[in-house]
C-alpha positions as CSV (number, residue, x, y, z in Angstrom):
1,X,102.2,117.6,103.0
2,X,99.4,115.7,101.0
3,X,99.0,116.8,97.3
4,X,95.5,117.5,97.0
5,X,93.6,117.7,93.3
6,X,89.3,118.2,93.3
7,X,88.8,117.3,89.9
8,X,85.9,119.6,89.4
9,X,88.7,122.5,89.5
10,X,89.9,123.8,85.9
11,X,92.7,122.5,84.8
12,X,94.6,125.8,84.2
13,X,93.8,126.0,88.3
14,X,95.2,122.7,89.1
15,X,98.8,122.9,87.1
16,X,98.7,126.4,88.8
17,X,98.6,124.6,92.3
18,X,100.9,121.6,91.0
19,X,102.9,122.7,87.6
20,X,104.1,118.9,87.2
21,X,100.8,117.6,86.7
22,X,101.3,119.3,83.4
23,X,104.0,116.5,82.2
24,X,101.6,114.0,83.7
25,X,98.4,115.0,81.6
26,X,100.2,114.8,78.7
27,X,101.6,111.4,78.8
28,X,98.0,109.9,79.6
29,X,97.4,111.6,76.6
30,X,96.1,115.0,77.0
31,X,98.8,116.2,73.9
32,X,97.6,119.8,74.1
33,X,97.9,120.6,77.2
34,X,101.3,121.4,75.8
35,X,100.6,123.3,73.1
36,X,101.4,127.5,73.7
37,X,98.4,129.4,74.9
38,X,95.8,126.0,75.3
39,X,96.3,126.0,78.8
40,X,95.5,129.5,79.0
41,X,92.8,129.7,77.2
42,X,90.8,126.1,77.0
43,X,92.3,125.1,80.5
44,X,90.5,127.5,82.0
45,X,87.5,126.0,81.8
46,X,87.5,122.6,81.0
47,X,88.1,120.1,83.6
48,X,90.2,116.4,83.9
49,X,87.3,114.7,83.3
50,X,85.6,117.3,80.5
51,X,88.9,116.0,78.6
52,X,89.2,112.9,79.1
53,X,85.7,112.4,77.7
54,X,86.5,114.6,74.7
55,X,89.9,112.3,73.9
56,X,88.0,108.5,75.2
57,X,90.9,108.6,77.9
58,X,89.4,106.7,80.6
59,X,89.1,108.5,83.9
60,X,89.6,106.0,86.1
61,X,93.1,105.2,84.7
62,X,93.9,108.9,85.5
63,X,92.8,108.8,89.0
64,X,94.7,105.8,89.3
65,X,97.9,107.4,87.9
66,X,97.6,110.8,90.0
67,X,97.5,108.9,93.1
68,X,100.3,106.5,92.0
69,X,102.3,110.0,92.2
70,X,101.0,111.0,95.4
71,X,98.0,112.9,94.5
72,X,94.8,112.6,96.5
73,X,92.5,112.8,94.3
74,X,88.7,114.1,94.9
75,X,86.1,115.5,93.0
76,X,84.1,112.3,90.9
């Protein structure tokens, strides 16, 4: 079974679907994804690519690394 991710989901929606994307996030740099209650509350409405603009991680490089891991990614 493919792992599917639309990037225009939230991200609270996405580590719903897949909770190890959580781990993923936050070594590309997204460090609060990990801290208790952000992904309840912020991660409900931003997006992978809202934050990556907000911390100048470049989006690319997290596409890149989602499919590396067997994500198809979708949603640019």
């Amino acid at each position: 079974m493919s792992k599917h991710i639309d990037l225009r989901k939230s991200v609270f929606d996405i580590c719903q679907e897949y909770p190890e994307i959580t781990d993923l996030l936050f070594e590309l740099g997204f460090h609060d994804i990990t801290k208790p209650g952000m992904l309840h509350t912020a991660g409900r409405f931003m997006t992978i690519p809202k934050g990556a603009a907000m911390k100048k991680i470049d989006l690319m490089q997290v596409k890149m690394m989602l499919e590396e891991k067997g994500f198809q990614v979708t949603g640019l």
